[in-house]
py3Dmol code that shows the C-alpha trace and the ligand (Angstrom):
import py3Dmol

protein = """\
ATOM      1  CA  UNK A   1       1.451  17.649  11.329  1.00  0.00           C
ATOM      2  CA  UNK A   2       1.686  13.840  11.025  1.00  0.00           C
ATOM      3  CA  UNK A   3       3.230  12.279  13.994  1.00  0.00           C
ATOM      4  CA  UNK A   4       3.711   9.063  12.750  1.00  0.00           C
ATOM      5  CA  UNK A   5       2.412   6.808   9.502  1.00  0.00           C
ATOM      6  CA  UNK A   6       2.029   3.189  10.384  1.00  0.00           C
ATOM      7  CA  UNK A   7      -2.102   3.004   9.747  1.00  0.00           C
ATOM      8  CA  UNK A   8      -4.589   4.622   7.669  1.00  0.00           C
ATOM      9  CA  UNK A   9      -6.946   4.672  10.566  1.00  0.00           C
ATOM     10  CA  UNK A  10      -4.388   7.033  12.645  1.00  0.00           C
ATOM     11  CA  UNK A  11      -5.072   9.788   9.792  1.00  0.00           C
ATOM     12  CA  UNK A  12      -8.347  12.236   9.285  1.00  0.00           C
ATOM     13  CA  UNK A  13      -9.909  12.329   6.322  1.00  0.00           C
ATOM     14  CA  UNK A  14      -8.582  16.017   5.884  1.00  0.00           C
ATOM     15  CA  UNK A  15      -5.251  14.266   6.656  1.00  0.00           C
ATOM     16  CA  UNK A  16      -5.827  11.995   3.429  1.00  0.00           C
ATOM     17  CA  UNK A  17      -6.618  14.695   1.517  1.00  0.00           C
ATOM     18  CA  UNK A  18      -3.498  16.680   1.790  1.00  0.00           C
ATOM     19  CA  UNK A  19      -1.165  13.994   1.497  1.00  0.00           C
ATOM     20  CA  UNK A  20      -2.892  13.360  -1.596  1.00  0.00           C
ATOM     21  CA  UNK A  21      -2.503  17.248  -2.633  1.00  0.00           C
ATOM     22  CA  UNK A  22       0.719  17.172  -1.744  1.00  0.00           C
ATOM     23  CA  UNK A  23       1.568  13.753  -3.631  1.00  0.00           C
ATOM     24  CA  UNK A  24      -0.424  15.992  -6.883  1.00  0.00           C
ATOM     25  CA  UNK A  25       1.848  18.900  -6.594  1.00  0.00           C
ATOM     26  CA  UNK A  26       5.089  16.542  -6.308  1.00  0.00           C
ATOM     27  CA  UNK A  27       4.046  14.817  -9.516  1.00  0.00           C
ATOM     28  CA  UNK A  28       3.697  18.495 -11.331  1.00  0.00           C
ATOM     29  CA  UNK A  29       6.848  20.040 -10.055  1.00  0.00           C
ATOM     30  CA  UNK A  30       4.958  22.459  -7.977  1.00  0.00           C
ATOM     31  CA  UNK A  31       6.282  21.771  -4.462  1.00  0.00           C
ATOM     32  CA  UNK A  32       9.524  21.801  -2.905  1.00  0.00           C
ATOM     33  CA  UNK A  33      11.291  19.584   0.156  1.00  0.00           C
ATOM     34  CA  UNK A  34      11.093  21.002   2.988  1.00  0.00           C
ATOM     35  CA  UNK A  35      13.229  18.026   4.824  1.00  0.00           C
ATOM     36  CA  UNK A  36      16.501  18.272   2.655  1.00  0.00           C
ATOM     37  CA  UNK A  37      19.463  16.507   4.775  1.00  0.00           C
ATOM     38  CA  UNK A  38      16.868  14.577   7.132  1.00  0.00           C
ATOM     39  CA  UNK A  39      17.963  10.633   7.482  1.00  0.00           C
ATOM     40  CA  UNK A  40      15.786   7.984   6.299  1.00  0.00           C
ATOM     41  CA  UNK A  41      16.736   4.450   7.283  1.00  0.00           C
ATOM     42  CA  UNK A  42      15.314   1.588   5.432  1.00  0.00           C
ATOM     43  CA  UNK A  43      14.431  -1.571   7.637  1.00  0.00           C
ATOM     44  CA  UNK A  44      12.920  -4.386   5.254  1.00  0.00           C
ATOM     45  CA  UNK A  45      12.475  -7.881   7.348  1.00  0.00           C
ATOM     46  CA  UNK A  46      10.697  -8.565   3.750  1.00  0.00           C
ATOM     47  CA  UNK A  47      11.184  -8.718   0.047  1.00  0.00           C
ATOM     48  CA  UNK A  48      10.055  -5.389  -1.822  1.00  0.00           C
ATOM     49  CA  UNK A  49      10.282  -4.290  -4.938  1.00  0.00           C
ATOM     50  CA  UNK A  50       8.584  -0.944  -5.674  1.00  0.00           C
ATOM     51  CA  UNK A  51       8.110  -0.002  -2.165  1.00  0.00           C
ATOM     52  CA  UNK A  52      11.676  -0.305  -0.964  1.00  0.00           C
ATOM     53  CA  UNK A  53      12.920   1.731  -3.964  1.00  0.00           C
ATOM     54  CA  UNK A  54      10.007   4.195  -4.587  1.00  0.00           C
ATOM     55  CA  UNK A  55      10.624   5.257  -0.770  1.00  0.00           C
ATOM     56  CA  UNK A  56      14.347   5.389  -1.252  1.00  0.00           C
ATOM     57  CA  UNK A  57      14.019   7.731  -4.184  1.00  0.00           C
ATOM     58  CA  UNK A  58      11.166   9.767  -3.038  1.00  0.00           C
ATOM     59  CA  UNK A  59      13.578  10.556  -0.084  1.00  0.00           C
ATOM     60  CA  UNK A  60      16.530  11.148  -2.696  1.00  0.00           C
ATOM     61  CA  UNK A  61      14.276  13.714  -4.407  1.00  0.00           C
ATOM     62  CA  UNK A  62      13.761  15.306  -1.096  1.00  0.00           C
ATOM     63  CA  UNK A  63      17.321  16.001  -0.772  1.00  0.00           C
ATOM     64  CA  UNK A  64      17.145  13.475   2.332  1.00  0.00           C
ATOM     65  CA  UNK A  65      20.063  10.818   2.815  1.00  0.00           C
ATOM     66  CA  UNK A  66      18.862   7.141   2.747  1.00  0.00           C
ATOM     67  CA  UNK A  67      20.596   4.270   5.022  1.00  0.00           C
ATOM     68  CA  UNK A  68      19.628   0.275   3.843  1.00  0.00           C
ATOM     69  CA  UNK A  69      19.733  -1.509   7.284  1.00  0.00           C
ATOM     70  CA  UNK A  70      20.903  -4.859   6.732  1.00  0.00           C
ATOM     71  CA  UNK A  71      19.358  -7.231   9.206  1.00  0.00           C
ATOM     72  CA  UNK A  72      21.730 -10.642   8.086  1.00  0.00           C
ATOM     73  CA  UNK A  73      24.783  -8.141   9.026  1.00  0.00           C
ATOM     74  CA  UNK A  74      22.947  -5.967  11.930  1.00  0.00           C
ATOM     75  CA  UNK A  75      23.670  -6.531  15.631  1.00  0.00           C
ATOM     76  CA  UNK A  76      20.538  -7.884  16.029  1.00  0.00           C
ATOM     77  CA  UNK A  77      22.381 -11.409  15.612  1.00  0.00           C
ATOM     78  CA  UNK A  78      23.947 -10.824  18.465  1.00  0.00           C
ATOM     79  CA  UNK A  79      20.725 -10.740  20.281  1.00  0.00           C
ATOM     80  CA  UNK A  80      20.310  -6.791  20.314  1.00  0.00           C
ATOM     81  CA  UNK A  81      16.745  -6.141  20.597  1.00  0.00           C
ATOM     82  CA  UNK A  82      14.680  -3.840  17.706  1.00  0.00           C
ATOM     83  CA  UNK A  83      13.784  -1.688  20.186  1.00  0.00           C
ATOM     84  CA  UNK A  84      17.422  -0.835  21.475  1.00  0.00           C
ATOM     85  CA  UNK A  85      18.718  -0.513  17.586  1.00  0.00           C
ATOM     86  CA  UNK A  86      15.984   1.962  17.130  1.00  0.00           C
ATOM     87  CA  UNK A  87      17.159   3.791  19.917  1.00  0.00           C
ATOM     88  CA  UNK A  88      20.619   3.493  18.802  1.00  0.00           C
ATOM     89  CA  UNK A  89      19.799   4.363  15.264  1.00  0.00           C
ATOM     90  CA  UNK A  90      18.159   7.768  16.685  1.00  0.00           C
ATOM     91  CA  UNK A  91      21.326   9.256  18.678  1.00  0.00           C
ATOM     92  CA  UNK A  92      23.585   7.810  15.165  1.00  0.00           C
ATOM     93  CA  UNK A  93      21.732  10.113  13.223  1.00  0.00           C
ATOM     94  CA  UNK A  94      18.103   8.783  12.138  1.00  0.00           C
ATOM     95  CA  UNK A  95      15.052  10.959  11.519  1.00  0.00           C
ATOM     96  CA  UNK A  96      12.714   7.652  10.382  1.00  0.00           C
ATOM     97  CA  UNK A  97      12.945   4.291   9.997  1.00  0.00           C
ATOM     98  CA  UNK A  98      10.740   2.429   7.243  1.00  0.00           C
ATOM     99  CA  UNK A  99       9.849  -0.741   8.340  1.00  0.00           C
ATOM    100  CA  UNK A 100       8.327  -3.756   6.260  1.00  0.00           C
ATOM    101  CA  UNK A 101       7.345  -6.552   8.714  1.00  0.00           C
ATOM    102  CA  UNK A 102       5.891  -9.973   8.292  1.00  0.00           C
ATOM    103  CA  UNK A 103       4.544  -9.054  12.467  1.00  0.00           C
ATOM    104  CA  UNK A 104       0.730  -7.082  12.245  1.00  0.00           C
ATOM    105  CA  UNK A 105       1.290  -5.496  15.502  1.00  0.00           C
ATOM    106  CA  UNK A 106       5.768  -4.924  15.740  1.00  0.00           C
ATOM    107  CA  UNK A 107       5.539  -1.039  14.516  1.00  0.00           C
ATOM    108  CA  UNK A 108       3.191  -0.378  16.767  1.00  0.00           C
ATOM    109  CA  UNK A 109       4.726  -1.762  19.429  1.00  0.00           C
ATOM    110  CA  UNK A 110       8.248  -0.427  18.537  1.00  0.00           C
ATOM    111  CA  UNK A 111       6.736   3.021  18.768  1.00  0.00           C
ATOM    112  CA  UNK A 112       5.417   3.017  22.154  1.00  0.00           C
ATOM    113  CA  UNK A 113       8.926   1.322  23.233  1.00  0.00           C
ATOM    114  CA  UNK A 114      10.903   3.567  21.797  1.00  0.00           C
ATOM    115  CA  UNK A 115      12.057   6.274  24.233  1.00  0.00           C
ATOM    116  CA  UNK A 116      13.210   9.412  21.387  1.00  0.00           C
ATOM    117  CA  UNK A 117      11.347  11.124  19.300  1.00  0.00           C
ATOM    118  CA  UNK A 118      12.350   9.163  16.138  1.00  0.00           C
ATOM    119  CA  UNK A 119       9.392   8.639  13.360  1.00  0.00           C
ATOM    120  CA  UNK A 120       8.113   5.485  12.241  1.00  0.00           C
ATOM    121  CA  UNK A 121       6.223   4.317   8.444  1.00  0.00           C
ATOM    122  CA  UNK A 122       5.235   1.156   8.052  1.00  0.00           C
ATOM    123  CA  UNK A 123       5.726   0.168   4.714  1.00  0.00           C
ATOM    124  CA  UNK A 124       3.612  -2.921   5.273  1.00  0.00           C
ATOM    125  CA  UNK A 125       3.156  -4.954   8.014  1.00  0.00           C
ATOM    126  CA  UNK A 126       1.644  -8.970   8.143  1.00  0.00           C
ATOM    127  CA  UNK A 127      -1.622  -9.618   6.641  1.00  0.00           C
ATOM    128  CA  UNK A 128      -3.351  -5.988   7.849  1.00  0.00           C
ATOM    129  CA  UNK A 129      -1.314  -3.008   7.331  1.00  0.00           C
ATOM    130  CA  UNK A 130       0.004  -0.911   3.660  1.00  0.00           C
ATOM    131  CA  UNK A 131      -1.098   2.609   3.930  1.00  0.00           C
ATOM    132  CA  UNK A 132       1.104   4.037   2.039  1.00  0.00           C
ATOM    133  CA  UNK A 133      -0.001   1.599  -1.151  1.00  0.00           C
ATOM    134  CA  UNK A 134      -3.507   2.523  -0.125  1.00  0.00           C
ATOM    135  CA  UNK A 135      -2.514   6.195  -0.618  1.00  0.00           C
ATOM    136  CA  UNK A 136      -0.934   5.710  -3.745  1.00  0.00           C
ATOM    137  CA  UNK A 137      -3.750   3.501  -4.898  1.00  0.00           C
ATOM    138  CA  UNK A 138      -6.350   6.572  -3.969  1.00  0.00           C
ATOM    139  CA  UNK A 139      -4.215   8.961  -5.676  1.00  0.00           C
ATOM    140  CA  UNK A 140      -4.092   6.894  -8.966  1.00  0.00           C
ATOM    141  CA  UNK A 141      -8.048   6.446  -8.572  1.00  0.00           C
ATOM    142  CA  UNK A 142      -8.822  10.359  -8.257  1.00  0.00           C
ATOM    143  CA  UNK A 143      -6.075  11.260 -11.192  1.00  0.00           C
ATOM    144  CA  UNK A 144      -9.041   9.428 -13.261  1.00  0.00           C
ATOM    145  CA  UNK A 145     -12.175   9.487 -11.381  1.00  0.00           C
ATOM    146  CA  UNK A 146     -11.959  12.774  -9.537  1.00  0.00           C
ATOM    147  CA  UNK A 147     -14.299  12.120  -6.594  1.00  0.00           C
ATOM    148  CA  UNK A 148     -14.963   8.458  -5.672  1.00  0.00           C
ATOM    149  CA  UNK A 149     -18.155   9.526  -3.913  1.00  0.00           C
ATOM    150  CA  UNK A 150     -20.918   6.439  -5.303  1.00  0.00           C
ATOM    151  CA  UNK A 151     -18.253   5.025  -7.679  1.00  0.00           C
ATOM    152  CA  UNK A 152     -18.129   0.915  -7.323  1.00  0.00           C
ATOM    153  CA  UNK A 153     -14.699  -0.049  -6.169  1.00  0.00           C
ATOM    154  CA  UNK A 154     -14.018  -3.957  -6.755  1.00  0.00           C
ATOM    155  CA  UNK A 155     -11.010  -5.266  -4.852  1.00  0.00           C
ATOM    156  CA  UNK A 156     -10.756  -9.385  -6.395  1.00  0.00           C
ATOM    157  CA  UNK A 157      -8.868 -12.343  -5.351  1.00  0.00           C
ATOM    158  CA  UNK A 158      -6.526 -13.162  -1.366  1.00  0.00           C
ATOM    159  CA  UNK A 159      -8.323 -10.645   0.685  1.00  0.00           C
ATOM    160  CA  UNK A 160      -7.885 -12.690   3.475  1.00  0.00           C
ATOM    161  CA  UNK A 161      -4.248 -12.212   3.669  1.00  0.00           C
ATOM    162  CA  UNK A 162      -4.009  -9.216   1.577  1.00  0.00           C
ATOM    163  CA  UNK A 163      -3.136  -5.957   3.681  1.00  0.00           C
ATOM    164  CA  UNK A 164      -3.445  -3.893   0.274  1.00  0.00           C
ATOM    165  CA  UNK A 165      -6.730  -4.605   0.367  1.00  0.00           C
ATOM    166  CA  UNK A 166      -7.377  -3.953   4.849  1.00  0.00           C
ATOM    167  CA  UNK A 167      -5.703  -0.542   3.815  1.00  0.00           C
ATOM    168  CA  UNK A 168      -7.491   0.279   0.689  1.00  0.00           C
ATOM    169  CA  UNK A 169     -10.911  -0.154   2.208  1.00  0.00           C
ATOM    170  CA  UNK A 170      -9.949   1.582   5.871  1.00  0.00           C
ATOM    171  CA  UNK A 171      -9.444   4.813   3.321  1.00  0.00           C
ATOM    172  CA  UNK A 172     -11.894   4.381   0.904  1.00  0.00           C
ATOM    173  CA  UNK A 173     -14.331   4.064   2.833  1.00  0.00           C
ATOM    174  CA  UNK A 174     -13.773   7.351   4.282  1.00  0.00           C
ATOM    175  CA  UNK A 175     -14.630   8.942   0.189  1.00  0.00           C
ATOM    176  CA  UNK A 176     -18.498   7.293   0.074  1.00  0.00           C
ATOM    177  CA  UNK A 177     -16.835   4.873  -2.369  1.00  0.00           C
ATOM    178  CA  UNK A 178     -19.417   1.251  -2.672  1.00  0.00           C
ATOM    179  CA  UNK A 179     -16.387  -1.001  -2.051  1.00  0.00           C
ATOM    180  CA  UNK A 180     -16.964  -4.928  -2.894  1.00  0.00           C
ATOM    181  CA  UNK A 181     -14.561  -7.706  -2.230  1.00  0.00           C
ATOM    182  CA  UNK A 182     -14.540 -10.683  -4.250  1.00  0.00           C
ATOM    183  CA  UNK A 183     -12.921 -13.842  -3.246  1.00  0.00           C
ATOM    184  CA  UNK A 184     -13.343 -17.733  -4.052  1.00  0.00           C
ATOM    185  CA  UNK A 185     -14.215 -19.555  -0.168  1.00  0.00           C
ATOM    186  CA  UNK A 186     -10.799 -20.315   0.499  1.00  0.00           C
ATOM    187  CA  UNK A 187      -9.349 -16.540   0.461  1.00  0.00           C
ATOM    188  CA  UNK A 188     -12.437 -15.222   1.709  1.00  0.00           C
ATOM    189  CA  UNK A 189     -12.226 -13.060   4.953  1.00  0.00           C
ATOM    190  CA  UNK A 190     -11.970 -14.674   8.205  1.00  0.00           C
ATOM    191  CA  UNK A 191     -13.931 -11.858   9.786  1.00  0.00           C
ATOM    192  CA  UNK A 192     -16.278  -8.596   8.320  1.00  0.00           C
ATOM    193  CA  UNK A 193     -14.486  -5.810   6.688  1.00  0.00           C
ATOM    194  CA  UNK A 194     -16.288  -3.185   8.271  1.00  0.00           C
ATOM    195  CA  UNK A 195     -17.126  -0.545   5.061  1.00  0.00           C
ATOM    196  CA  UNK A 196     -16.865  -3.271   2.162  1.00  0.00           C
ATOM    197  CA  UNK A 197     -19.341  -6.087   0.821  1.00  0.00           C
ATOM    198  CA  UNK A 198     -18.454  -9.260   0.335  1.00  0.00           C
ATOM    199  CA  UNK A 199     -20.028 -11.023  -3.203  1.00  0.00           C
ATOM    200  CA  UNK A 200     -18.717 -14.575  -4.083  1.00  0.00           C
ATOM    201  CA  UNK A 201     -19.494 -14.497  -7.756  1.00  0.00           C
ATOM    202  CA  UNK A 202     -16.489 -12.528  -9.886  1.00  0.00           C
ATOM    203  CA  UNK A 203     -19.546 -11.140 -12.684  1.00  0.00           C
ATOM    204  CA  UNK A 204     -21.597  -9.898 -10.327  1.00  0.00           C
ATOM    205  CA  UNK A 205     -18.292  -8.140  -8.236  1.00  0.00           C
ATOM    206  CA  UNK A 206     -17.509  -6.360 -11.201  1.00  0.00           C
ATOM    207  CA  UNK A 207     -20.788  -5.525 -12.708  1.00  0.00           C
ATOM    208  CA  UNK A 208     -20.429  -2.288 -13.993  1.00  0.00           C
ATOM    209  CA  UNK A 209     -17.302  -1.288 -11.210  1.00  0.00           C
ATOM    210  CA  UNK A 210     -15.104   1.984 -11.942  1.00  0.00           C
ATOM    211  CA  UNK A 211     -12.227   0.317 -10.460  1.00  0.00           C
ATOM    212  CA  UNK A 212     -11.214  -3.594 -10.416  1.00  0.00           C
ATOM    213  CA  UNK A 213      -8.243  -3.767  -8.078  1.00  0.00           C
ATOM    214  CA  UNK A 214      -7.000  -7.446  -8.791  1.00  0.00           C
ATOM    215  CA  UNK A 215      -4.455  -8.623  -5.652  1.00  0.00           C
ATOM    216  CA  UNK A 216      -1.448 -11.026  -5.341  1.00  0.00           C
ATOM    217  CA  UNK A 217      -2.208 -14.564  -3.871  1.00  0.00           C
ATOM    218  CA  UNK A 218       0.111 -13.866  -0.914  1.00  0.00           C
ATOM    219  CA  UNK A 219       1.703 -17.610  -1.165  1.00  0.00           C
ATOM    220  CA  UNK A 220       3.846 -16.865   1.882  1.00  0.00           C
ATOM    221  CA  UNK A 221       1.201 -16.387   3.906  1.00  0.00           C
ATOM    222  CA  UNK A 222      -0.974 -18.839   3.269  1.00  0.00           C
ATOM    223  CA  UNK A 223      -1.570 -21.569   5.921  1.00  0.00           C
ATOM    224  CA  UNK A 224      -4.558 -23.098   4.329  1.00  0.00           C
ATOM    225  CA  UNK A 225      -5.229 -25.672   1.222  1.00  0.00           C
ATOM    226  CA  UNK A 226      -5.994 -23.649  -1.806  1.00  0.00           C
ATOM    227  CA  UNK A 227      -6.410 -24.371  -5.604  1.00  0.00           C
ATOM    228  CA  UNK A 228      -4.577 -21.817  -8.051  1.00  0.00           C
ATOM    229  CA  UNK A 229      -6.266 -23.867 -10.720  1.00  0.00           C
ATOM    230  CA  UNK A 230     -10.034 -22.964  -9.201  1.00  0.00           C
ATOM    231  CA  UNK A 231      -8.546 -19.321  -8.707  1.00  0.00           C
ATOM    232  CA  UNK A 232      -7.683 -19.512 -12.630  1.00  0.00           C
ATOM    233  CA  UNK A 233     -10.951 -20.857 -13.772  1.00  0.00           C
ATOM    234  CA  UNK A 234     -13.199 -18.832 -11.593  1.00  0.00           C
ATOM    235  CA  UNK A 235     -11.099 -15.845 -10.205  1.00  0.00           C
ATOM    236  CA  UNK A 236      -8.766 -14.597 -12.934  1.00  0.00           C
ATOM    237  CA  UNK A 237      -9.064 -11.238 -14.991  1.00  0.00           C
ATOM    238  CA  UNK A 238      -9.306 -11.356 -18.249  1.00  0.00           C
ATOM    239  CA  UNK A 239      -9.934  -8.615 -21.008  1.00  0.00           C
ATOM    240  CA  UNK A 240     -13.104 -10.459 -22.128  1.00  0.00           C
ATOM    241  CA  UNK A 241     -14.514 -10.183 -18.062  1.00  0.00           C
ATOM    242  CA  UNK A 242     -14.163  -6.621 -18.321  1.00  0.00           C
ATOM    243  CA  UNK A 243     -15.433  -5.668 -21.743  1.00  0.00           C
ATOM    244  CA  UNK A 244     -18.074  -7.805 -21.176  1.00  0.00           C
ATOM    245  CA  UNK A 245     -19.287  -6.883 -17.159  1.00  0.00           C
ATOM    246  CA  UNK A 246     -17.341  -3.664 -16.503  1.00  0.00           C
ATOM    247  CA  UNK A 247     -16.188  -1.836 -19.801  1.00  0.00           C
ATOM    248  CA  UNK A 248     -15.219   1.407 -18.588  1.00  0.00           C
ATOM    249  CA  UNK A 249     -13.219   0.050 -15.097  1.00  0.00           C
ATOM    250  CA  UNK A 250      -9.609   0.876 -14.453  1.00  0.00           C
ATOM    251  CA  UNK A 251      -7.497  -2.030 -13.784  1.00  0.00           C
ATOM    252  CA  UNK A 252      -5.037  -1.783 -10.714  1.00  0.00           C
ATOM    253  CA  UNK A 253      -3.194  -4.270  -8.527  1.00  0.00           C
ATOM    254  CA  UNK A 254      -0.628  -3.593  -6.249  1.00  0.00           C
ATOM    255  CA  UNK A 255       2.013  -5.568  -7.662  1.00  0.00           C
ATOM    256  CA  UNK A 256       4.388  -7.864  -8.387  1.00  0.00           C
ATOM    257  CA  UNK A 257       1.539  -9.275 -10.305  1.00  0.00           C
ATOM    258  CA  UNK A 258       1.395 -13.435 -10.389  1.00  0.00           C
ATOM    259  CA  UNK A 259       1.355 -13.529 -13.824  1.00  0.00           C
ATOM    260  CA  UNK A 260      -1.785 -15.513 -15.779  1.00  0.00           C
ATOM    261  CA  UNK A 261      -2.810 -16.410 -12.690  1.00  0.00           C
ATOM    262  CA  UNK A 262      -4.544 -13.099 -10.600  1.00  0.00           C
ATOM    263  CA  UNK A 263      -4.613 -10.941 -14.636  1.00  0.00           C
ATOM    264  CA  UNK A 264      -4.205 -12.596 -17.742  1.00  0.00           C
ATOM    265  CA  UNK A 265      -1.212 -11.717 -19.980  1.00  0.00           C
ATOM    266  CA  UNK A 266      -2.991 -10.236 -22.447  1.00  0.00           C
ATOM    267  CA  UNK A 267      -4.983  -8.391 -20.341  1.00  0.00           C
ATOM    268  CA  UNK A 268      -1.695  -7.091 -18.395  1.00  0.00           C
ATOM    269  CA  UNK A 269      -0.206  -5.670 -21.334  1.00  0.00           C
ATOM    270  CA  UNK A 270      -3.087  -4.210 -22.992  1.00  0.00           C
ATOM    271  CA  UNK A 271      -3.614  -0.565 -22.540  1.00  0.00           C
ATOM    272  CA  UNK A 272      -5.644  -1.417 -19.320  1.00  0.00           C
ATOM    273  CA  UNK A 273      -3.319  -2.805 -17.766  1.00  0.00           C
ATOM    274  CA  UNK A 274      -0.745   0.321 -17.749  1.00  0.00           C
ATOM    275  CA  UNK A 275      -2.263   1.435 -14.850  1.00  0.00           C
ATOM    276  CA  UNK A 276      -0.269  -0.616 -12.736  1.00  0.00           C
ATOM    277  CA  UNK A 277       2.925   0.898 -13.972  1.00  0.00           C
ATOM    278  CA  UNK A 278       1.850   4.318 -13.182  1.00  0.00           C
ATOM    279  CA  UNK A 279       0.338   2.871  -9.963  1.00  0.00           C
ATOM    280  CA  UNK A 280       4.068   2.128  -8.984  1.00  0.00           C
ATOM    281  CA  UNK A 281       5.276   5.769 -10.417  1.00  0.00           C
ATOM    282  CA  UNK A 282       2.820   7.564  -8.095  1.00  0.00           C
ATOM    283  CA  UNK A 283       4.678   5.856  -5.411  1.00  0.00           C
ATOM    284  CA  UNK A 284       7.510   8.069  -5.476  1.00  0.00           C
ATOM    285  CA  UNK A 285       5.307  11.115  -5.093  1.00  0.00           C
ATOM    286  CA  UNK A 286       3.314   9.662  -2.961  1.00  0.00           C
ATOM    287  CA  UNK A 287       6.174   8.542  -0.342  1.00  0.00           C
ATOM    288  CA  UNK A 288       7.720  11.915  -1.192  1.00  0.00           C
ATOM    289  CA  UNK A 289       4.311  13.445   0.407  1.00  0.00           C
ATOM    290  CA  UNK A 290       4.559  11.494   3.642  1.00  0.00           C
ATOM    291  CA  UNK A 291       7.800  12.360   4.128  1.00  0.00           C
ATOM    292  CA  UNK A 292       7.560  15.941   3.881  1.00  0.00           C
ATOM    293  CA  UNK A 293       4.760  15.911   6.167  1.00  0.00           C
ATOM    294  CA  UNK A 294       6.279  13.893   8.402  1.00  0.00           C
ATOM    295  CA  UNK A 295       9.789  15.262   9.329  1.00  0.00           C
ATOM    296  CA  UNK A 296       9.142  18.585   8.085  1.00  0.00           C
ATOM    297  CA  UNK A 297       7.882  21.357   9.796  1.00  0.00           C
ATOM    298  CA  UNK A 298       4.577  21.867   8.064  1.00  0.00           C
ATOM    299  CA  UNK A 299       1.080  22.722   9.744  1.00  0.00           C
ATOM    300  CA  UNK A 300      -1.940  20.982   8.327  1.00  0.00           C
TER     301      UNK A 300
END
"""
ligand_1 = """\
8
LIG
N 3.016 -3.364 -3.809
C 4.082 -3.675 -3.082
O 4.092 -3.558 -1.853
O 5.138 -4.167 -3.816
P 6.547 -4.589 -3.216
O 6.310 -5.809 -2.357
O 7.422 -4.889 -4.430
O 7.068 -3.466 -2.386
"""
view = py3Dmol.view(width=600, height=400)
view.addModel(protein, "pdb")
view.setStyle({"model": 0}, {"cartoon": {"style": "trace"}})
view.addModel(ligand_1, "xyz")
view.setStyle({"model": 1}, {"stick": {}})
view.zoomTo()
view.show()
């Protein structure tokens, strides 16, 4: 049983692999909650999109009820501490709090403060941390490629401050995928990404990849000069790259996708590009997985 979800390197391999089963039999109708009128309490510190709501539905569909913490209207301006309205939020009525952070290290340190048994998901955290994108992301790469054993996995573009892509490689390297990440010198990691290769040159990333995971320039992040203009002339995807260099690679990115700048237009909403969206559906069953194994009473 999962005790917690707030890294992919906390979970097994076999772990992985029955989320992900799970997740499959969500999608097809073929499993049922077993955590109906458990209390999920959403804690975003930042903006979301598809996480906040994918998460907030996949609990709905679980028959689970679903607080929004609001931080500008939380005692927490009156200097109560996170740890203490954790605590608080457990005896109120809270099974698990879903926390998106700006701070790498906060859930982690929130859960060996806390004193009661309430369970923590980090629905991404800083510049490191987004495992439950990098399950979804695995799930949407096995609904086409099966086993990812040998395939070439290219994640392009911020991986310096890109926790998509620190999440996506702690778990695929686990599945003997050939992971390369492709970055122009200013968003090129600050230290070795143990499991992943690092090429410079955007042809030669995506040379005949299966996947080419493009990834947002994380602008809030970013404490360094950069030039979007460089990242447009040398970085950006474009439907001629991939028929040219990798003609039968699925596009992904994590979303909200910078527009013409990380995927052309054209490329976005060709065919190819329709990935995404079902990237962003497999969400729901993917959060609906981690939540079921995570309140419920279910034996790996
Ligand atoms: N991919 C992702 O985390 O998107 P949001 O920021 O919209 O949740």
């Amino acid at each position: 049983m999962l005790s917690n979800f707030i890294k992919i390197s906390h979970l097994s391999k076999d772990e992985i692999s029955s989320l992900i089963a799970d997740a499959q039999d969500f999608k097809r109708s073929l499993k049922s909650s077993d955590v109906s009128g458990k209390t999920a309490c959403l804690m975003f510190f930042e903006n979301s999109t598809r996480t906040k709501i994918s998460f907030e539905i996949a609990a709905k569909n679980l028959g689970m009820r679903v607080i929004n913490f609001d931080n500008a209207t939380s005692s927490i301006n009156k200097g109560e501490s996170l740890k203490e309205t954790v605590e608080n939020l457990y005896f109120i009525g809270i099974d698990v709090v879903i926390i998106r952070t700006s701070d790498d290290d906060l859930i982690e340190e929130l859960r060996r403060q806390v004193a009661y048994p309430i369970k923590f998901i980090n629905a991404g955290s800083g510049k490191t941390s987004h495992p439950s994108q990098a399950l979804l992301d695995y799930f949407t790469m096995k609904e086409r490629l099966i086993d990812l054993n040998d395939k070439k996995i290219t994640i392009v573009g911020d991986i310096e401050h890109s926790r998509v892509a620190k999440s996506n490689i702690a778990l695929l390297k686990n599945f003997g995928a050939n992971i390369v990440v492709c970055a122009p010198e200013f968003f090129k990691p600050q230290s070795e990404l143990e499991g992943a290769t690092f090429e410079a040159d955007l042809k030669l990333a995506i040379a005949d990849a299966d996947v080419v995971m493009g990834l947002r320039i994380q602008r809030e992040r970013i404490l360094q000069a950069y030039s979007e203009q460089e990242y447009i002339d040398n970085y950006r995807l474009s439907s001629q790259l991939l028929n040219e260099y990798a003609p039968n690679a699925i596009l992904m990115h994590p979303g909200p996708v910078n527009r013409d700048i990380e995927i052309t237009s054209e490329l976005l909403d060709s065919r190819k590009g329709k990935i995404i969206l079902e990237q962003a559906r497999n969400g729901v069953f993917t959060r609906m997985a981690i939540l079921n194994q995570l309140l419920g009473e279910i034996e790996l």
